[in-house]
NUTI-688714 format. One record per residue: residue number from 1; residue in three letters; x, y, z of N, C-alpha, C in turn. Coordinates in steps of 0.1 Angstrom, whole numbers, plus 5000, padded with zeros to 4 digits. Each point is the difference from the previous one (the first is absolute). Example, Ala and Ser with C-alpha at 12.3 -4.5 7.8 and 13.67 -1.06 7.14 Angstrom:
+-----+------+------+------+------+------+------+------+------+------+------+
: seq : type :  n.u :  n.v :  n.w : ca.u : ca.v : ca.w :  c.u :  c.v :  c.w :
+-----+------+------+------+------+------+------+------+------+------+------+
:   1 :  ALA : 5132 : 4943 : 5078 : 4991 : 5012 : 5000 : 5009 : 5012 : 5000 :
:   2 :  SER : 4996 : 5011 : 4993 : 5009 : 5011 : 5000 : 4992 : 5011 : 5008 :
+-----+------+------+------+------+------+------+------+------+------+------+
This chain:
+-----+------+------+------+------+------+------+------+------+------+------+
: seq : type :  n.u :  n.v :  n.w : ca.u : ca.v : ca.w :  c.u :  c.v :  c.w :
+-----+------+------+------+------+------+------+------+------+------+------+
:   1 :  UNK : 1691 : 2093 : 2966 : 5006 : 4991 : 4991 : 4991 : 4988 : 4998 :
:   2 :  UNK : 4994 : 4999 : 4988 : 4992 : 4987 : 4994 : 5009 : 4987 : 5003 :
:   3 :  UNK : 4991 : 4992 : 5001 : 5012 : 4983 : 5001 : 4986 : 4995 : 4992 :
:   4 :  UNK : 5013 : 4990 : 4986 : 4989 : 4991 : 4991 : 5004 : 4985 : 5004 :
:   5 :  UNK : 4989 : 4997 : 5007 : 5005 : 4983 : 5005 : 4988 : 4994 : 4997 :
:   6 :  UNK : 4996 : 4990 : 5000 : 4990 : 4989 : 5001 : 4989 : 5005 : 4991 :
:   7 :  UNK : 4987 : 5000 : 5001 : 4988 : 5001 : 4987 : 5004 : 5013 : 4994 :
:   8 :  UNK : 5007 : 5009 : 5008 : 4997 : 5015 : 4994 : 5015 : 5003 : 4995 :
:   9 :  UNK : 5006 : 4992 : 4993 : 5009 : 5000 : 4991 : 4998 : 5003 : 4985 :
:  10 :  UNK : 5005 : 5004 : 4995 : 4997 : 5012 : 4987 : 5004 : 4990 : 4993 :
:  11 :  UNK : 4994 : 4995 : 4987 : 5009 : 4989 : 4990 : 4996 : 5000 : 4986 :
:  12 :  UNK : 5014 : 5001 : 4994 : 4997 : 5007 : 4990 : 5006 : 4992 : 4985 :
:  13 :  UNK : 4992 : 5005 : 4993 : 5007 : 4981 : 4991 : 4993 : 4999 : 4993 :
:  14 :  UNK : 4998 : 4993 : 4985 : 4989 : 4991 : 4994 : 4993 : 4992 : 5003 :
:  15 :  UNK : 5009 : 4990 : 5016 : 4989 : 4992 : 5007 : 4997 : 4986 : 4988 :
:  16 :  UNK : 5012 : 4999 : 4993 : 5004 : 4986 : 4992 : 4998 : 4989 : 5008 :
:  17 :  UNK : 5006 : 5004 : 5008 : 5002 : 4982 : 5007 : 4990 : 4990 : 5001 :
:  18 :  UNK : 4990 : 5004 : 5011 : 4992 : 4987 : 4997 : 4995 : 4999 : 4990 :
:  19 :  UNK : 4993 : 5007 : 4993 : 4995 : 4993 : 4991 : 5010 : 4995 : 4985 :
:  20 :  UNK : 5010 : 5005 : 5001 : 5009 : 4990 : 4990 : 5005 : 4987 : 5008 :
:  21 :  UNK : 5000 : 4998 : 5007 : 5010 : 4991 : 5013 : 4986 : 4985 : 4993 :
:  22 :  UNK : 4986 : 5012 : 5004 : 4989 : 4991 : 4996 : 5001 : 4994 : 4991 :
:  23 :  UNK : 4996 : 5007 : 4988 : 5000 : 4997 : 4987 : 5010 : 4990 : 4993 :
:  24 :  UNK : 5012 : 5000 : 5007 : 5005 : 4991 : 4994 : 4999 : 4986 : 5004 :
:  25 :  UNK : 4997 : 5003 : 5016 : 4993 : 4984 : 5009 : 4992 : 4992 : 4986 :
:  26 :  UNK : 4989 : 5011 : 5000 : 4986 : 4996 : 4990 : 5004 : 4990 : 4990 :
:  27 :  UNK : 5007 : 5015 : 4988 : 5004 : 4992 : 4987 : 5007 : 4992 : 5003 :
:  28 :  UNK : 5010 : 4998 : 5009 : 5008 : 4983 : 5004 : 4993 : 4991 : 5000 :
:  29 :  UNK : 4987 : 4998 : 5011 : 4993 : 4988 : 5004 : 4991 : 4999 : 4985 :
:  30 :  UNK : 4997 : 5011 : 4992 : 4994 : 4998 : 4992 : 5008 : 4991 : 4991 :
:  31 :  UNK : 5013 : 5008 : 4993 : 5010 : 4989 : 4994 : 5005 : 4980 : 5003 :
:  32 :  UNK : 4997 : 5002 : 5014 : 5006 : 4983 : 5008 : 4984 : 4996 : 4997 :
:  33 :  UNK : 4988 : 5006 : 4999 : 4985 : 4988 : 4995 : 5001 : 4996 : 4990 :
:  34 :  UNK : 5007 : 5015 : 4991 : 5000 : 4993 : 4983 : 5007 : 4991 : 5004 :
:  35 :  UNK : 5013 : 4999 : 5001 : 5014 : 4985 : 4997 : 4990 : 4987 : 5008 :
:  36 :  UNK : 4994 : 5003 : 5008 : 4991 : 4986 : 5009 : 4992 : 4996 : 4989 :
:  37 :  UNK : 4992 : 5009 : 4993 : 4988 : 4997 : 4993 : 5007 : 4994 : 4988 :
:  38 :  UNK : 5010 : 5002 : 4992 : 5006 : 4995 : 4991 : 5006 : 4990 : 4999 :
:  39 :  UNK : 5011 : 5001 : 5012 : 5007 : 4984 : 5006 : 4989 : 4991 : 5001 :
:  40 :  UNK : 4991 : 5001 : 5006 : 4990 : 4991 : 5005 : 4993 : 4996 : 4984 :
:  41 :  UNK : 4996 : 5007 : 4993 : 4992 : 4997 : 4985 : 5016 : 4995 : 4993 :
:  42 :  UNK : 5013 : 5001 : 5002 : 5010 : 4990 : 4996 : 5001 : 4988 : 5001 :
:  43 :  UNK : 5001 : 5000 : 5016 : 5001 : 4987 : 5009 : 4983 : 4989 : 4995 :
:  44 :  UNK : 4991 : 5007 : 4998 : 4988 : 4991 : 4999 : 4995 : 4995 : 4981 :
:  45 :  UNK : 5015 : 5009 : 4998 : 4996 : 4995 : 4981 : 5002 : 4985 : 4998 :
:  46 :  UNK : 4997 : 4991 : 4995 : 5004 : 4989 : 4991 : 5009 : 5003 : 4988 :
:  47 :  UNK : 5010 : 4995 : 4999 : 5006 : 5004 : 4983 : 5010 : 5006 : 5004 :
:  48 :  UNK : 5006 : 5006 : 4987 : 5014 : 5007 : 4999 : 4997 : 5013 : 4998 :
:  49 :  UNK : 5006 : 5011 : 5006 : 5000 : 5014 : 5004 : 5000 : 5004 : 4986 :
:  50 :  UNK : 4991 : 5006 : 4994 : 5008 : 5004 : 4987 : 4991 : 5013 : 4999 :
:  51 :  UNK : 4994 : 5002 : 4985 : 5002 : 5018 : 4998 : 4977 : 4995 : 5000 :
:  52 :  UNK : 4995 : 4992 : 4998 : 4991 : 4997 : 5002 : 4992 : 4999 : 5016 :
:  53 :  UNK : 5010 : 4992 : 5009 : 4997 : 4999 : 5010 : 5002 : 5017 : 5008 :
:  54 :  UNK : 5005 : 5003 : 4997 : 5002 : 5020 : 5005 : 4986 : 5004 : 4991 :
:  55 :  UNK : 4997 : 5000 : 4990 : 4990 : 5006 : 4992 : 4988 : 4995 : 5012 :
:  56 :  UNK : 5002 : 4990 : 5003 : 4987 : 4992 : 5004 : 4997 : 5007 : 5013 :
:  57 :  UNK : 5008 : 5001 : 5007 : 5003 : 5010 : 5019 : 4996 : 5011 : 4998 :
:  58 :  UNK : 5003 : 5008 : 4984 : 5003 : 5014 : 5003 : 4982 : 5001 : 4988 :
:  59 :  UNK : 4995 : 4992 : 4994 : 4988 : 5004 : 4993 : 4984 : 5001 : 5009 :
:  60 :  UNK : 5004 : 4997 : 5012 : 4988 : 5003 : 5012 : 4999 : 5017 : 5004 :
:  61 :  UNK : 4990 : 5007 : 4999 : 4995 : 5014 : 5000 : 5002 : 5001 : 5013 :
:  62 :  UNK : 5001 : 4995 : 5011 : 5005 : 5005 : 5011 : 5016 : 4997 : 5000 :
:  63 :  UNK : 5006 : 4994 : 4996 : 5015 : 5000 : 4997 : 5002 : 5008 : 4991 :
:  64 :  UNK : 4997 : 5002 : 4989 : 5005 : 5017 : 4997 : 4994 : 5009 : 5012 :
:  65 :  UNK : 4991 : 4999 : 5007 : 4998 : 5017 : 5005 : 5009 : 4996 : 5013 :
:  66 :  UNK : 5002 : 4988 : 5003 : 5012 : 5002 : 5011 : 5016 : 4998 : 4996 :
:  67 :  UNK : 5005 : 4997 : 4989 : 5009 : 5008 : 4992 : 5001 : 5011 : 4998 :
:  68 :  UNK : 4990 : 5006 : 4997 : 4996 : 5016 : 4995 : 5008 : 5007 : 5012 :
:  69 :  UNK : 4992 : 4996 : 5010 : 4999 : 5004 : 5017 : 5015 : 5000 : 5004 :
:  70 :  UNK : 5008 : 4989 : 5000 : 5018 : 4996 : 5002 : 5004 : 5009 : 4988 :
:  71 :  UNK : 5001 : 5004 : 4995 : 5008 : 5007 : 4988 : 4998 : 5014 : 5009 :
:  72 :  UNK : 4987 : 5005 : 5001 : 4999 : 5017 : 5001 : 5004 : 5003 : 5020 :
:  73 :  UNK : 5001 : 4984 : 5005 : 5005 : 4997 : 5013 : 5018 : 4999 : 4999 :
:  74 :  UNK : 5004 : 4995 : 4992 : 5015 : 4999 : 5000 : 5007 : 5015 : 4997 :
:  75 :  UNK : 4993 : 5005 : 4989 : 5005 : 5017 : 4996 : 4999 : 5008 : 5009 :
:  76 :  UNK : 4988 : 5002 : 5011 : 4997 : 5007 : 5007 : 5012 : 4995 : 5015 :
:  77 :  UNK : 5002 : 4985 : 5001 : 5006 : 5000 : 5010 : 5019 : 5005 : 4995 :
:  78 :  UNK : 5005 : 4994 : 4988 : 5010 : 5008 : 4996 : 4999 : 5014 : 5001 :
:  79 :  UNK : 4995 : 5007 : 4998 : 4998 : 5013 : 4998 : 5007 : 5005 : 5011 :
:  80 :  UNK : 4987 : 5000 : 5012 : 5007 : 5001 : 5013 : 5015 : 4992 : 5006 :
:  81 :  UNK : 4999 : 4990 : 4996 : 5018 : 5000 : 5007 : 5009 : 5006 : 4990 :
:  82 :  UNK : 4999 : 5002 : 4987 : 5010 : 5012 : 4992 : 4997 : 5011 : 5006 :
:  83 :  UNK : 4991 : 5007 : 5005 : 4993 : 5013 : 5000 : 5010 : 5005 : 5015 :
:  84 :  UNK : 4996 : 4989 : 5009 : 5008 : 5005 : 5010 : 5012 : 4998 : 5001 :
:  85 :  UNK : 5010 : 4992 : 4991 : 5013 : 4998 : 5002 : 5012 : 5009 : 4996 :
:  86 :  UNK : 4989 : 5012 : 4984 : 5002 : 5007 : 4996 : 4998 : 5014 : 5007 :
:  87 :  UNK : 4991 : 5005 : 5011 : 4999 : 5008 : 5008 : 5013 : 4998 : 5010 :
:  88 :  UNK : 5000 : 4987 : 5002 : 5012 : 4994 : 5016 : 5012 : 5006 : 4992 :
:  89 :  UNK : 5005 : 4996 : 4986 : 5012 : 4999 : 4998 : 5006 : 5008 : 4991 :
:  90 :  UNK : 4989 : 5007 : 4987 : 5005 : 5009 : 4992 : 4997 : 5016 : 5005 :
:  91 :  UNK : 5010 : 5008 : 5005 : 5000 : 5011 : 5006 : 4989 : 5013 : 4985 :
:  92 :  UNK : 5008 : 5000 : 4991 : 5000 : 5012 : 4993 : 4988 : 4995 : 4993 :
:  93 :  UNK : 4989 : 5015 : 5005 : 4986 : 4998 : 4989 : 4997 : 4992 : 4988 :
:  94 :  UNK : 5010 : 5008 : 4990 : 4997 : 4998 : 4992 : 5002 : 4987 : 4991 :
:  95 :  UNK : 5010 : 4993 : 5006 : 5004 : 4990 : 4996 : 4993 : 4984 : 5006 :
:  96 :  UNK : 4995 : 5010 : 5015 : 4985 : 4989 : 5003 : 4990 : 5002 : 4988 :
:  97 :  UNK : 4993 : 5012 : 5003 : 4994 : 5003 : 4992 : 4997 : 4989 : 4983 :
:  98 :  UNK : 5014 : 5000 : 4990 : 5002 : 4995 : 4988 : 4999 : 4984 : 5005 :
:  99 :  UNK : 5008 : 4994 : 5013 : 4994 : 4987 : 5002 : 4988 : 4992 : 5007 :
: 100 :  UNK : 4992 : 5014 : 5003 : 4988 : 4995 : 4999 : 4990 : 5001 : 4989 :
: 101 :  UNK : 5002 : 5006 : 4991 : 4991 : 4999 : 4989 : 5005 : 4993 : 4992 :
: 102 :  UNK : 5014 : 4993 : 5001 : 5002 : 4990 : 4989 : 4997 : 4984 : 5011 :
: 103 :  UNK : 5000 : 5002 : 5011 : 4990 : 4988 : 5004 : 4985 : 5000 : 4994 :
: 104 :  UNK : 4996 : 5010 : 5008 : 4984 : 4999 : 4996 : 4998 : 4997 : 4981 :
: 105 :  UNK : 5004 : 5004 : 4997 : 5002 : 4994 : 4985 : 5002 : 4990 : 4998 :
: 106 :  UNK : 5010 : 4993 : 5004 : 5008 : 4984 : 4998 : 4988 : 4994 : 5009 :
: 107 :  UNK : 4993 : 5004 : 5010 : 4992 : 4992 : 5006 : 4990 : 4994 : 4992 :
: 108 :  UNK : 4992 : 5016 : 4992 : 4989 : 4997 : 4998 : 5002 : 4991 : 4982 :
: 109 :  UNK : 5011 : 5003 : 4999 : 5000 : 4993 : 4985 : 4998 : 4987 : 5006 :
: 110 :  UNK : 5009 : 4995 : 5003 : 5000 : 4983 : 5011 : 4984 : 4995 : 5000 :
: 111 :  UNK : 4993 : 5008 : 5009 : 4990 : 5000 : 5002 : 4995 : 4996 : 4986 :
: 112 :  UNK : 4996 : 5008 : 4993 : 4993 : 5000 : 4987 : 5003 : 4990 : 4991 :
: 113 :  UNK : 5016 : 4996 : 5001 : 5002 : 4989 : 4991 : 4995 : 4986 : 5007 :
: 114 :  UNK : 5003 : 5003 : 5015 : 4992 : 4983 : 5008 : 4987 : 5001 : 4998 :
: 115 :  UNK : 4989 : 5010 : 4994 : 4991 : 4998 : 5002 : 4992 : 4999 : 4985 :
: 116 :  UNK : 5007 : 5002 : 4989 : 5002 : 4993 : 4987 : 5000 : 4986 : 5001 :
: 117 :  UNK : 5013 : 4998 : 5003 : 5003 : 4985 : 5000 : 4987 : 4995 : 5005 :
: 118 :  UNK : 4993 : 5000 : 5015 : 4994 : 4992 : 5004 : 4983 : 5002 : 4993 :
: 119 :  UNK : 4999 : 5009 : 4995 : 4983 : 5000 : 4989 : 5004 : 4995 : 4986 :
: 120 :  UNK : 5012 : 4994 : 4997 : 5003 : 4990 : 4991 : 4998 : 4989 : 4999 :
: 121 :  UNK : 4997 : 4995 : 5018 : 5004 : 4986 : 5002 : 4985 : 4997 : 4998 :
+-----+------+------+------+------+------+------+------+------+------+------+
């Protein structure tokens, strides 16, 4: 009789965990720099908050590509906590199935419209 104990344990799985457990660490700390980087260009404005002073924060080429960066960071981190809550909690295929493709959809439109908005500014 085989015994499966310690390294020579058989395991079998997609092997999700860390690296989604990761990924969302990532896109998190990536999300909390933007809010620092922006609070901080708030807190150091002169003047009244208005639709100029956002033009002004958001017209620097590294603030769009780290906008860019937080937008395809927030969908990706949504993704995964819908992705698994929907495996944890919706039993029947196919009705996972239909609410995952109507995320990934609703994600990526999101996506696409936040990233309109901001090559406007």
């Amino acid at each position: 009789m085989s015994v499966n104990y310690g390294s020579k344990r058989t395991v079998v799985g997609a092997h999700y965990g860390l690296r989604d457990w990761l990924s969302q660490r990532v896109t998190a700390a990536l999300m909390v720099l933007f809010t620092v980087v922006v609070l901080v260009q708030l807190v150091a404005s002169k003047g009244p908050i208005g639709y100029d002073l956002w033009a002004g924060i958001f017209s620097a080429q590294w603030m769009k590509v780290l906008t860019f960066s937080v937008i395809v960071a927030m969908a990706w981190h949504v993704w995964v906590g819908v992705r698994d809550i929907f495996m944890d909690y919706i039993k029947p295929v196919g009705l996972r199935l239909v609410l995952q493709v109507f995320t990934i959809v609703w994600l990526v439109s999101c996506a696409g419209w936040g990233i309109q908005v901001l090559w406007r500014l």
